[in-house]
C-alpha positions as a Markdown table, in Angstrom:
| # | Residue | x | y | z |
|---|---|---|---|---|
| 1 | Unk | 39.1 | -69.4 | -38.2 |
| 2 | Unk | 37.3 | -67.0 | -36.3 |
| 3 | Unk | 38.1 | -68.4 | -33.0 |
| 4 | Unk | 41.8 | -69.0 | -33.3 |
| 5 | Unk | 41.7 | -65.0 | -34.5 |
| 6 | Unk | 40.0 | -64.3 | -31.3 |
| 7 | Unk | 42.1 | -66.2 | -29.1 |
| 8 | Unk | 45.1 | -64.7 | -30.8 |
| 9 | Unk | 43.8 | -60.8 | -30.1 |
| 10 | Unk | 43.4 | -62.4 | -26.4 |
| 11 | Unk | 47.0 | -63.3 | -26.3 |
| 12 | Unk | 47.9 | -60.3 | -28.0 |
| 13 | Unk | 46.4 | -58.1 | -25.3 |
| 14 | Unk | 47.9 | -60.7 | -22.4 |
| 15 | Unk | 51.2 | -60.0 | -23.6 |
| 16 | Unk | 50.9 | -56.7 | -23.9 |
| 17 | Unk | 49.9 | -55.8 | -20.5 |
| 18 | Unk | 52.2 | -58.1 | -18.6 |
| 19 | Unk | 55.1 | -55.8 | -20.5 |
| 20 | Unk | 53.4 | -52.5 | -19.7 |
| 21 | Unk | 53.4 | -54.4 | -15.9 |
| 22 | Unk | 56.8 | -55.5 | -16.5 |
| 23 | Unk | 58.0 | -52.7 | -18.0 |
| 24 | Unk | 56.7 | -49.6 | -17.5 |
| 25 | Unk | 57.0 | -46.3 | -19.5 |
| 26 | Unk | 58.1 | -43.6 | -17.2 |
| 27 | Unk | 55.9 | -40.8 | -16.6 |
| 28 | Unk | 56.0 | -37.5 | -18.6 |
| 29 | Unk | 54.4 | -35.2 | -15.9 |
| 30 | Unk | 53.1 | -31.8 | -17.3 |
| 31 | Unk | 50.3 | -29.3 | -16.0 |
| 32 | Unk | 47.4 | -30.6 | -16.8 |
| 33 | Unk | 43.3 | -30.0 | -16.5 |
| 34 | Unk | 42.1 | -33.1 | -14.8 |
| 35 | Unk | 38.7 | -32.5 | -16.1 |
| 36 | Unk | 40.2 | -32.3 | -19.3 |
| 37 | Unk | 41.1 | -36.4 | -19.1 |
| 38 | Unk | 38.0 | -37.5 | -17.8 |
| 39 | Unk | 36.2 | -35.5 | -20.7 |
| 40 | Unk | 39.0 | -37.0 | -23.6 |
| 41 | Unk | 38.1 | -40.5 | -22.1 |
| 42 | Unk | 34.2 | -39.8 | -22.3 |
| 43 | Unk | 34.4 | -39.0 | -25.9 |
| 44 | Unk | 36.7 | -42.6 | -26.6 |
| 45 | Unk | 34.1 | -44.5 | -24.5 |
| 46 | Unk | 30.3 | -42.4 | -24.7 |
| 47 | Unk | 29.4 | -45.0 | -27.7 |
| 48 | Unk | 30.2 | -48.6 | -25.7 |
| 49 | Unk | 28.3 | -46.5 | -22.7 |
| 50 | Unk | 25.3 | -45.9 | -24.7 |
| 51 | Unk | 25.5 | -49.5 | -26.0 |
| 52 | Unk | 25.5 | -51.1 | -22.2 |
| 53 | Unk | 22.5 | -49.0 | -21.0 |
| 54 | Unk | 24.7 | -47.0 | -18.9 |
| 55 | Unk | 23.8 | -43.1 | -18.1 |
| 56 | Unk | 26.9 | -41.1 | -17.3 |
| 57 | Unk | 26.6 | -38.4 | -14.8 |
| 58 | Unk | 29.7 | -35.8 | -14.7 |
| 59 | Unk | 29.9 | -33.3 | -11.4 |
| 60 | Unk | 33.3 | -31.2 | -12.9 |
| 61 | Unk | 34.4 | -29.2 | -10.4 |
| 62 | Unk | 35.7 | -26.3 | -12.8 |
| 63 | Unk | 38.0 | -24.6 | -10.6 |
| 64 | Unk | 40.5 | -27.0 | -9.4 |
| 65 | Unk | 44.0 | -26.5 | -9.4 |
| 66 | Unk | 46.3 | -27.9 | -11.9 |
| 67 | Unk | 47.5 | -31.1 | -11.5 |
| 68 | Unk | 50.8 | -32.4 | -12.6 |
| 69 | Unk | 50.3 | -36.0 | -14.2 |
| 70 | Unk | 51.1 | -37.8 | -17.9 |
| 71 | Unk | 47.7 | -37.3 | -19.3 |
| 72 | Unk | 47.7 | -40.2 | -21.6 |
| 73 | Unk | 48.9 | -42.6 | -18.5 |
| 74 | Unk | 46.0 | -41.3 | -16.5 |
| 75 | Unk | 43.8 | -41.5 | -19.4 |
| 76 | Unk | 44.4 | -45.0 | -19.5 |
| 77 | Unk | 44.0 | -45.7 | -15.9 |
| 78 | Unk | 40.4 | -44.0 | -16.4 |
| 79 | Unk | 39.7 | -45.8 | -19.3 |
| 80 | Unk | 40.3 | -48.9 | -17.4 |
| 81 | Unk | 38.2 | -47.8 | -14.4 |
| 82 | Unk | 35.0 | -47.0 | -16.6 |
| 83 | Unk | 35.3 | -50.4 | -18.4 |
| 84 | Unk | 35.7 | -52.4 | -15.2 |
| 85 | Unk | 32.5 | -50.3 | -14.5 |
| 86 | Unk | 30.4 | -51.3 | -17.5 |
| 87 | Unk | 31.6 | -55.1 | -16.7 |
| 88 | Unk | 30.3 | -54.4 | -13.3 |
| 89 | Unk | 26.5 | -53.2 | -14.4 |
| 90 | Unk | 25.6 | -55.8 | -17.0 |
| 91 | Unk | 22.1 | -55.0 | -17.0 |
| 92 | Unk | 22.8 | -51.0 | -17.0 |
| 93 | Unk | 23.0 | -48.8 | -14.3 |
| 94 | Unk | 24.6 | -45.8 | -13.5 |
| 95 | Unk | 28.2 | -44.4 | -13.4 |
| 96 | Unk | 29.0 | -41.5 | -12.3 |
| 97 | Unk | 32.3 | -39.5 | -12.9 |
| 98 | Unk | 33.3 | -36.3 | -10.0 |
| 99 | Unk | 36.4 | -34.1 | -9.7 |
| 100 | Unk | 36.5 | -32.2 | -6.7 |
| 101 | Unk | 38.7 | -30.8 | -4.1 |
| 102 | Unk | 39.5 | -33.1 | -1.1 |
| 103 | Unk | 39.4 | -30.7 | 2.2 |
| 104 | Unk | 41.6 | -32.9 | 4.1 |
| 105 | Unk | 44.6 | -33.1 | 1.7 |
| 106 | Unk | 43.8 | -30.6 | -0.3 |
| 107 | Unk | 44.8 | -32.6 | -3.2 |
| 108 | Unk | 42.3 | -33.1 | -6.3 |
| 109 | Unk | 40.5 | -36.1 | -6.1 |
| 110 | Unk | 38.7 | -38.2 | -9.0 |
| 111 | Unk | 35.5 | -40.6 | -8.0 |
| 112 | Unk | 34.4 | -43.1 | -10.4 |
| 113 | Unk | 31.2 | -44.7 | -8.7 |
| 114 | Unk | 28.7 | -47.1 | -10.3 |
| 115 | Unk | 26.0 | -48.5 | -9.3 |
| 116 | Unk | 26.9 | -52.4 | -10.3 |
| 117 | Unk | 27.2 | -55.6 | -8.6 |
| 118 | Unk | 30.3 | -54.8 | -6.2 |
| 119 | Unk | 32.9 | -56.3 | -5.1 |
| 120 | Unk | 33.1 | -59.2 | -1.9 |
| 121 | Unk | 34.5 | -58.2 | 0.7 |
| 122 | Unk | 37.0 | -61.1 | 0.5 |
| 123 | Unk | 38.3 | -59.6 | -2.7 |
| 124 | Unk | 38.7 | -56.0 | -2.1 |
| 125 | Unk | 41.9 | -55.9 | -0.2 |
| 126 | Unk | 43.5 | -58.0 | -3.5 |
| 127 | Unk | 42.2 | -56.1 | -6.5 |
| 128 | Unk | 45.0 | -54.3 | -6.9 |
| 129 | Unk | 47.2 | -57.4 | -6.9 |
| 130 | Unk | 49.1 | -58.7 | -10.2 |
| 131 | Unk | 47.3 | -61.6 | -11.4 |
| 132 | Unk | 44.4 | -61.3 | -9.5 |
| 133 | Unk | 40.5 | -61.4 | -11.0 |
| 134 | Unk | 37.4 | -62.6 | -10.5 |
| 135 | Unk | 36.8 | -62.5 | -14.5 |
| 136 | Unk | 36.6 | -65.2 | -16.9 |
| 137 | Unk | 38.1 | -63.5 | -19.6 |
| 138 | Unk | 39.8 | -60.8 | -17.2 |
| 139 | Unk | 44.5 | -60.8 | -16.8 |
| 140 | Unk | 44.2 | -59.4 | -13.6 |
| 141 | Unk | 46.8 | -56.8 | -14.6 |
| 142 | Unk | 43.9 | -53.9 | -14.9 |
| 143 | Unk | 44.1 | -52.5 | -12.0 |
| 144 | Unk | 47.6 | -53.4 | -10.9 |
| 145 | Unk | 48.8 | -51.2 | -13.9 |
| 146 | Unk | 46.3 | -48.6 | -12.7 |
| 147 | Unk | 48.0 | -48.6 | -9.5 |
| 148 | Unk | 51.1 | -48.4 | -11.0 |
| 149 | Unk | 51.1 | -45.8 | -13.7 |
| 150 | Unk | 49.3 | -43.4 | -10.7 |
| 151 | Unk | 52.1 | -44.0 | -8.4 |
| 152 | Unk | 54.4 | -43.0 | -11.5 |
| 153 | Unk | 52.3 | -40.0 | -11.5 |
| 154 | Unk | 52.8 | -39.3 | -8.0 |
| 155 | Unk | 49.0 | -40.1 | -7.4 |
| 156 | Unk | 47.1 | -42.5 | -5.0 |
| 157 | Unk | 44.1 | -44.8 | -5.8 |
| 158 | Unk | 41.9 | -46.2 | -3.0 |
| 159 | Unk | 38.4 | -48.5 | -3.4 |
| 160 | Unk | 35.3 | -48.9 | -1.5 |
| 161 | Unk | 32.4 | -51.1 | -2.6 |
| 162 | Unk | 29.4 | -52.8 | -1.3 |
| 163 | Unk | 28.3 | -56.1 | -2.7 |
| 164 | Unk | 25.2 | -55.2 | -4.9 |
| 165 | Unk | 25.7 | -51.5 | -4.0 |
| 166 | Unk | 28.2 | -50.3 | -6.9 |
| 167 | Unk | 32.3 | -49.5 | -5.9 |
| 168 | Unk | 34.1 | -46.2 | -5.8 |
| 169 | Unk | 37.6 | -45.9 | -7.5 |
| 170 | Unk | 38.7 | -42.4 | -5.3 |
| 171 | Unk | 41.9 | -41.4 | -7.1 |
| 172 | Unk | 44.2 | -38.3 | -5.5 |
| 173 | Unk | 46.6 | -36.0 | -7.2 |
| 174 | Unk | 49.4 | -33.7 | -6.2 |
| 175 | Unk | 48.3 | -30.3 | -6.9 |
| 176 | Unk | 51.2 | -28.3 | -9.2 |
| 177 | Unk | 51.3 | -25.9 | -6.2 |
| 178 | Unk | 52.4 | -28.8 | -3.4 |
C-alpha cells in the first residue's frame, strides 16, 4: 500500500509542475529585500540542510537596492536551487548562498554555489530545457520553471559548473531604481 501511495504523491507532484509549466501564475512584483527571500527559504529548508551534512554559508550584502520581484515566485525558484544542491552533494559538502551588487549591470545578483558533483559539460547548455534531467526520480521541469517564473520577474538566471567542482546558479535582478 505504501508504494502505490508513493507513486501517487509522485504523480501528484508531476502533474502539478507540468501546469505551473503550462500555466503559469503571473507575477505580482512588489519592492522587496532580496536578502529577505533567501533568509525565508533558509528557515523552510535549515532542517533537510542539517540532515544532508551540508554547512550553509551566507555573504548578505546588506545594502543593496530594492528589487522588484514576487517574493513567493522567487522563493520557489530558490527553494528549487538549494534542493538541486543537496541532490548534487550526497555525501555533504558545502553550499554557499551570496547577494551582492554586480559592477557591470549594476543589477543585484544572487549566487547559489555548492561544492557537489557538477554538471557535464554535455548537459549544461540543456538544463534549463522542459523535460530535461539526468535524475531518476527528477520531471525535468525544475529548472525550466525557475527560468520561467524569473523571466516573469523581469530577472535572468545563468549557470556555470565544473564536473566534480560544484555549479553556480548566478541569478540577476532589475533594481526598483532602473
Amino acid at each position: 500500500m505504501l508504494d502505490i501511495q508513493k507513486e501517487v504523491k509522485k504523480i501528484e507532484r508531476i502533474i502539478s509542475e507540468i501546469l505551473e509549466f503550462s500555466k503559469p501564475r503571473p507575477a505580482h512584483l512588489v519592492e522587496s529585500n532580496i536578502n529577505e527571500v533567501v533568509l525565508s527559504v533558509h528557515e523552510l529548508t535549515r532542517v533537510q540542510l542539517r540532515k544532508e551534512d551540508l554547512r550553509v554559508h551566507f555573504n548578505l550584502n546588506d545594502s543593496l537596492p530594492a528589487v522588484l520581484i514576487d517574493p513567493a515566485q522567487v522563493s520557489q525558484v530558490v527553494i528549487n536551487l538549494v534542493i538541486n544542491a543537496m541532490q548534487a552533494m550526497p555525501e555533504g559538502g558545502d553550499l554557499s548562498i551570496t547577494t551582492q551588487l554586480d559592477p557591470s549591470t549594476r543589477r543585484v545578483e544572487l549566487l547559489v554555489n555548492d561544492t557537489g558533483v557538477g554538471i557535464p559539460p554535455d548537459n549544461l547548455s540543456k538544463i534549463f530545457d522542459p523535460f530535461f534531467t539526468n535524475k531518476p526520480e527528477g520531471t525535468g521541469l525544475g529548472l525550466a520553471i525557475a527560468r520561467q517564473i524569473l523571466e516573469k520577474n523581469q530577472a535572468a538566471i545563468h549557470v556555470s559548473s565544473r564536473k566534480g567542482k560544484g555549479t553556480v546558479f548566478r541569478i540577476l535582478f532589475k533594481t526598483v531604481e532602473e
